[in-house]
C-alpha positions in Angstrom: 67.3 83.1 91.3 70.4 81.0 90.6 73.4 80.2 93.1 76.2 82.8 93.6 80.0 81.8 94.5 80.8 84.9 96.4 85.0 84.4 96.3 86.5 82.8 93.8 90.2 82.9 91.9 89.5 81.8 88.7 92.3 83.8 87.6 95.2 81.2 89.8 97.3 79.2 87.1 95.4 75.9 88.6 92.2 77.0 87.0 92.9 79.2 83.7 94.0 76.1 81.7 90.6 75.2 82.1 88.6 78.3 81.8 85.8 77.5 79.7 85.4 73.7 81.4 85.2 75.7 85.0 82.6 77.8 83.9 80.5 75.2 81.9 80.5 73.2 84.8 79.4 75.9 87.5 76.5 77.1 84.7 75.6 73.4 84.3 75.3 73.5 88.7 72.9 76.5 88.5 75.6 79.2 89.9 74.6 82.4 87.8 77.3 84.6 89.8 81.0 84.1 90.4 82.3 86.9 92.3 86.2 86.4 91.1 88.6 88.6 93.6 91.8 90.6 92.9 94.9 90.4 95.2 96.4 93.5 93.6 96.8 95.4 90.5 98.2 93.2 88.0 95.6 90.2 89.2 92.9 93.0 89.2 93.4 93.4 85.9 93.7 89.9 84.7 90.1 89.8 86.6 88.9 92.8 85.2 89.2 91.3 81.7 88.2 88.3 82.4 84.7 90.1 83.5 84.5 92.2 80.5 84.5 88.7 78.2 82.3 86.7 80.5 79.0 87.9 82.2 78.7 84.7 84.5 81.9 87.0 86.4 81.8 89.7 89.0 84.4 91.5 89.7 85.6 92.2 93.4 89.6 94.5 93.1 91.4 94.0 96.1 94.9 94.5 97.8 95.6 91.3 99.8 96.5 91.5 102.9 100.1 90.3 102.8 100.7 92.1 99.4 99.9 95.2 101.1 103.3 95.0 102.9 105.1 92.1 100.9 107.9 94.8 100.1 108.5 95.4 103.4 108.3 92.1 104.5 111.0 90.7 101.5 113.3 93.5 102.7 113.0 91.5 106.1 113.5 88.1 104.5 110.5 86.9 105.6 109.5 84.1 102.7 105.9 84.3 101.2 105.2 82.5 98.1 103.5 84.5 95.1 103.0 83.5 91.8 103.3 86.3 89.2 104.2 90.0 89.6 104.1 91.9 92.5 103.3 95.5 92.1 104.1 97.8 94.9 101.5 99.4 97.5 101.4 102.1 95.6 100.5 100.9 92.0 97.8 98.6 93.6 95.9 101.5 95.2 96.4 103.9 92.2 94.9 100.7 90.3 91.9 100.8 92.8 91.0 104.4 92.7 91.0 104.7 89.3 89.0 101.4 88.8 86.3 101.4 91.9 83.5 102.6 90.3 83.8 99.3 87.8 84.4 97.0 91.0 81.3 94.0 92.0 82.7 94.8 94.9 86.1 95.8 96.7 87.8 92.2 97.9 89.6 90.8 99.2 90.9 93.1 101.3 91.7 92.8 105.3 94.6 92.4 107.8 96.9 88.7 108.3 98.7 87.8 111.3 99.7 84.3 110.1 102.6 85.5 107.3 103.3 88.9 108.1 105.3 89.5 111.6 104.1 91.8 114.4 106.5 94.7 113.5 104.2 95.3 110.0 100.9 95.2 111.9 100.4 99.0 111.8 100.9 99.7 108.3 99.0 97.2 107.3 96.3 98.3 109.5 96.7 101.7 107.8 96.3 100.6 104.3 93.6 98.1 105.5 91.5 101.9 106.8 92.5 103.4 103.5 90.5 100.3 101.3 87.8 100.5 103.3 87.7 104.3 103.1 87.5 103.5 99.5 84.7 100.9 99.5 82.8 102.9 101.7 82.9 106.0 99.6 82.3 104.2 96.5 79.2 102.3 98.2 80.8 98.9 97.2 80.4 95.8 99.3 83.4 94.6 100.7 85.1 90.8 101.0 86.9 90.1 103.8 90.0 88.0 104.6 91.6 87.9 108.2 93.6 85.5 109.6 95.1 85.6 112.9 93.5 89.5 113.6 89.8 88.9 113.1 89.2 90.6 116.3 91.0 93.5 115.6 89.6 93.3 111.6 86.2 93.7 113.3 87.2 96.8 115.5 88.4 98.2 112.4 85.3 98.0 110.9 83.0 99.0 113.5 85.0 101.6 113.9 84.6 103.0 110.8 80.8 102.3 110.1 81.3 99.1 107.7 78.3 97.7 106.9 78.2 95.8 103.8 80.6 93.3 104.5 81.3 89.9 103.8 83.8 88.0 106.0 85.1 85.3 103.4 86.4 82.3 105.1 86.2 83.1 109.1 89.0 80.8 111.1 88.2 82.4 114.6 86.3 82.3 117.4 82.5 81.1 117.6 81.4 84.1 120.0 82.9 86.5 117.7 80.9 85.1 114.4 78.2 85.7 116.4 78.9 89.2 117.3 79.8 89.8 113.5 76.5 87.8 112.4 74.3 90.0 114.7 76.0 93.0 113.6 74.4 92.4 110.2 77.7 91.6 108.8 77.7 88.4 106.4 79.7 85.3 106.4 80.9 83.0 103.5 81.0 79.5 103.9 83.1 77.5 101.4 83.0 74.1 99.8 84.6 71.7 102.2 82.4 72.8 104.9 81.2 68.1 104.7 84.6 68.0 105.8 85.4 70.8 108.2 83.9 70.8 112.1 84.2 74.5 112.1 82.5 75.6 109.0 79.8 72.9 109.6 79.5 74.3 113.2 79.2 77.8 111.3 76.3 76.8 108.6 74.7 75.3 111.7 74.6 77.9 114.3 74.6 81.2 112.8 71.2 82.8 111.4 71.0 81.4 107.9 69.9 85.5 106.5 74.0 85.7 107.8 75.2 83.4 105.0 76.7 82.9 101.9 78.0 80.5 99.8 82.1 80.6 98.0 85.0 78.3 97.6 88.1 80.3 97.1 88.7 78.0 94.4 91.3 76.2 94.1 91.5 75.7 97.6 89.1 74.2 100.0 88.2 71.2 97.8 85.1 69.1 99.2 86.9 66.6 97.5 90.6 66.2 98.9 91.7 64.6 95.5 90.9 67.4 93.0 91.0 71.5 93.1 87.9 73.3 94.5 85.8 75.5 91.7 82.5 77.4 91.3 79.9 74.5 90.8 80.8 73.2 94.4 78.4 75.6 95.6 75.4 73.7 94.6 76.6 70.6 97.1 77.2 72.9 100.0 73.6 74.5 99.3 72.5 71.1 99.4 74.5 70.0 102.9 72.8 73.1 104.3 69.5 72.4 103.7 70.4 69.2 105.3 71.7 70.7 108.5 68.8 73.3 108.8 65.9 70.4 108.1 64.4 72.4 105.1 64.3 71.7 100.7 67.2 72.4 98.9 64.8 74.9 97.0 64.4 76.8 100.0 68.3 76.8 101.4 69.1 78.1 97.4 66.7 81.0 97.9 67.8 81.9 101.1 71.4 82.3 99.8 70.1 84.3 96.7 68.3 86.6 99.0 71.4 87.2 101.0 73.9 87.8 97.7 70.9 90.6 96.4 71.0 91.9 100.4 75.0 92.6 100.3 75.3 93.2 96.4 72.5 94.8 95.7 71.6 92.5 92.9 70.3 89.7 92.1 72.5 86.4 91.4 
């Protein structure tokens, strides 16, 4: 059934250089899905071609949390770094509503408490309800990032009868992956998950039908002296079949069973 890289940037200047090497490499790993997210509409689109040349690429369209309210948070002077353009609010959800139905899924989308101050909590909680709205009326999947809120990201979201949802990344608390786990929510781990107490503490404790595999390539390199990409999946696949005392064949299925559970699709 193949390995699946549920988040992935394989548009960031770090990787398109070496487009066709990343995706050799992840084909020659066994990964048969890379679901490539947006962070707004000119990145959408960028991944929305790059999906319509290469079928190994899913596409999730997103509006990232802190480029939901970037404007407002340049007209405070608040300094965020961000390569490329930066389309308004407004142009990135026109881009999604007229795009959806084409969308793998809708990601990432979600709510950040580390770069955007206090004072811009509530709008982007607002446009946070109005992307889910979206996904939800469009039956697509949604990806996940929260960093800082992840409480209040799943209040949001029970609130509003999310079900298909993949939490890319998680950074909080243990009890509360739990409580997202047991929800039926799933949870992404990424590559340098060797490396990382939490992540390992994650692929170990949660209930593996909870998990998925990604590397939000470039970042979170198993490897601190190179950039993180697709075919890193196979080694976490690997390290959890390790930590759950079972074949690698087995731990591989298991993660292709959960990418068809959320996507609807086979990997």
């Amino acid at each position: 059934m193949g390995l699946a890289d549920v988040h992935a940037h394989l548009t960031h200047p770090r990787l398109v250089a070496d487009e066709a090497g990343v995706l050799g490499r992840a084909r020659a790993s066994g990964v048969t899905s890379i679901v490539v997210n947006g962070l707004n509409a000119a990145d959408n689109e960028v991944v929305r071609q790059l999906a319509l040349r290469e079928p190994l690429v899913r596409p999730a369209f997103g509006l990232y949390p802190v480029d939901a309210v970037l404007a407002e948070m340049r007209a405070l002077g608040v300094e965020y770094p961000r390569d490329g353009e930066e389309p308004s609010v407004e142009e990135s959800l026109a881009w999604l509503q007229a795009h959806v139905e084409e969308a793998f899924a809708i990601g990432e989308i979600g709510l950040d408490g580390y770069w955007v101050p206090e004072s811009l909590w509530a709008r982007q909680e607002e446009i946070f309800r109005e992307l889910v709205k979206l996904a939800m009326a469009a039956d697509k999947p949604m990806i996940i990032h929260t960093r800082k809120r992840e409480q209040r990201t799943f209040e949001i979201l029970i609130e509003m009868g999310a079900q298909r949802v993949c939490w890319h990344c998680f950074g909080g608390k243990m009890k509360l992956a739990q409580r997202i786990a047991a929800h039926g929510h799933w949870l992404s781990i990424p590559a340098n998950a060797p490396r990382s107490e939490s992540f390992t503490r994650l692929l170990g404790t949660l209930p593996p039908e909870r998990l998925l595999l990604e590397t939000d390539c470039p970042y979170l390199s198993p490897d601190r002296e190179r950039m993180s990409e697709p075919a890193d999946v196979a080694a976490t696949a690997a390290y959890a079949a390790g930590l759950w005392g079972i074949p690698l064949i087995e731990a591989e299925e298991r993660f292709a069973l959960n990418f068809s559970a959320l996507f609807g699709i086979a990997p």
